[in-house]
N, C-alpha and C positions, 0 to 999 in steps of 0.2 A: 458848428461844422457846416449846416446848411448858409451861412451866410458867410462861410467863407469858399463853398462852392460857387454861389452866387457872385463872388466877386473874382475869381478867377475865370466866368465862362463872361464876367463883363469885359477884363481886360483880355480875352482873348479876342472877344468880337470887336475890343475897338482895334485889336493890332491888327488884325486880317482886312478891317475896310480899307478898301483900295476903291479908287475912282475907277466910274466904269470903262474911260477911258484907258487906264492905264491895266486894265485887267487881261492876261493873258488866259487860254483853255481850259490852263492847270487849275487857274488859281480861282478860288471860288468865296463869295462873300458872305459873311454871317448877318447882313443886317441891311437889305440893300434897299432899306429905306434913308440909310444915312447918308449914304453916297451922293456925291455930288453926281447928279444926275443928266447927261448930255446923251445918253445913248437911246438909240431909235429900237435896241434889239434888244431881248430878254437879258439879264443878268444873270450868269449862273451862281445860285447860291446854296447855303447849308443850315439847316437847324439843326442843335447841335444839346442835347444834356444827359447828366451823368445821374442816375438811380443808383441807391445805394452801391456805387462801385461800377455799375455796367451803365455802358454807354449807349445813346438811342441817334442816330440821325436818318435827319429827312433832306435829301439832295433832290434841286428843281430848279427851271430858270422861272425870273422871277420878269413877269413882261410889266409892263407899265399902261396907267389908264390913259393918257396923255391925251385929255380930253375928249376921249372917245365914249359912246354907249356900250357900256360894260352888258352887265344882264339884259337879255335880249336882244342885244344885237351884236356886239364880237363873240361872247359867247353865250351862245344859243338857248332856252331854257327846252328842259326834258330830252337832252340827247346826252352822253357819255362825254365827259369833257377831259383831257390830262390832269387835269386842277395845277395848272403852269404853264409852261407852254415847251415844247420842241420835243425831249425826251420824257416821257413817262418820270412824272417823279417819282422818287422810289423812298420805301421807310424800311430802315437797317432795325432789328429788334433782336438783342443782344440773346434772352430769355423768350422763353414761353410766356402767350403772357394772355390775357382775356378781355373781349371788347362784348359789349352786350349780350354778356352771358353764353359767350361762343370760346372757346381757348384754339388758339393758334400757336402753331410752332416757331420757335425763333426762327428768324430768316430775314432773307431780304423779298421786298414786294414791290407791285406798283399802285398807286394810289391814283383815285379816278373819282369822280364827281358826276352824276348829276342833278345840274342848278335848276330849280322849279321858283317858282315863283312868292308861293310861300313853304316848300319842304324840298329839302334836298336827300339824295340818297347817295352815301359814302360811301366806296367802296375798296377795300382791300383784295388786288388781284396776283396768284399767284407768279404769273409772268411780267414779271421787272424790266424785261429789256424790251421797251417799247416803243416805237416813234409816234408820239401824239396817242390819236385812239384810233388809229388806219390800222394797227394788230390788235386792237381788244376785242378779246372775245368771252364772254357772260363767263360762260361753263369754265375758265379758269377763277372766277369769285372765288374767293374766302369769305365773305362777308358780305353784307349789303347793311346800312344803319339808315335810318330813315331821321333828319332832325331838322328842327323849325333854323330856320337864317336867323340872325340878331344885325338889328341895327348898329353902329358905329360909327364916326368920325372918319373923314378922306382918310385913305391909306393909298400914296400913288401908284407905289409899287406892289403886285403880290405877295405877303410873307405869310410862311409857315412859322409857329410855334409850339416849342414842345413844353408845359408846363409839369413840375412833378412838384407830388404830392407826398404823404407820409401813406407809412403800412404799402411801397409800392405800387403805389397809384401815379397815374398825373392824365393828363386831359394831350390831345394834341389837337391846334386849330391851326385854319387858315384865314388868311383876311385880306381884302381887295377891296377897292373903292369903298362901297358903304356898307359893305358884307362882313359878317362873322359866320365861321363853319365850327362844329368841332366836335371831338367827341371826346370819354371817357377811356381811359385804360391801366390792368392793373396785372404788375408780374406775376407769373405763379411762384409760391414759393418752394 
């Protein structure tokens, strides 16, 4: 069953890459590391998986390093970041569900970062509809996670992923240039 989840959420990602070029508002990419890559402007994109039956996605554009200074200098360390760029990205969560021993209610959120140097602090914010971090403000938190960066391999573009796991679990991370982020989480049942 799981590998044939696995290969239904592949041929979906491969039918939805569209060049950045040919991408319209609507239409949003599951993988926009794959795309042939000619655009100067963020890609809007989606991660996208199925937990036992119920669906989790994370909507964000997805901007490019294009040879620029990532940490510390496009994006700043120890300030509030979108972890994306334009619109607050936001995490759809089908279920109730619990991240560092905190239980949150399904909903939709916006997800926020701040990048430190060696610890970042994650955060899950009630108010989704955001432009950038010009409307975040603390006191809407759900959460705050505190976790060390991991090393990686160039990744040009920003991409979110949602991994799942067994017994309702799975991890969700994000990754930019030589950065891994990510955390744990697990539905209630």
């Amino acid at each position: 069953m799981k590998k044939k989840i696995y290969l239904l959420l592949l041929i979906t990602a491969t039918a939805f890459s569209v060049t950045a070029q040919e991408q319209k508002k609507e239409e949003v990419c599951y993988n926009p590391n794959l795309v042939k890559d000619t655009a100067k402007k963020s890609i809007n994109s989606m991660a996208f998986a199925i937990l036992n039956g119920d669906s989790i996605k994370i909507n964000y554009h997805s901007p490019g390093v294009r040879k620029r200074i990532i940490w510390g200098g496009l994006v700043p360390y120890d300030e509030v970041w979108v972890t994306g760029a334009h619109d607050a990205t936001t995490l759809e969560m089908p279920k109730a569900f619990v991240v560092n021993g905190n239980e949150i209610p399904a909903g939709k959120y916006a997800f926020f970062s701040i990048p430190g140097k060696k610890e970042w602090t994650l955060i899950i914010n009630k108010n989704w509809k955001q432009h950038l971090a010009t409307e975040y403000d603390e006191k809407d938190d759900i959460i705050r996670i505190k976790v060390k960066p991991k090393k990686v391999n160039h990744t040009e573009r920003l991409q979110y992923f949602i991994e799942t796991g067994k017994n309702e679990t799975g991890k969700i991370a994000v990754v930019w240039e030589k950065i891994r982020v990510e955390f744990d989480f697990r539905f209630l049942k």
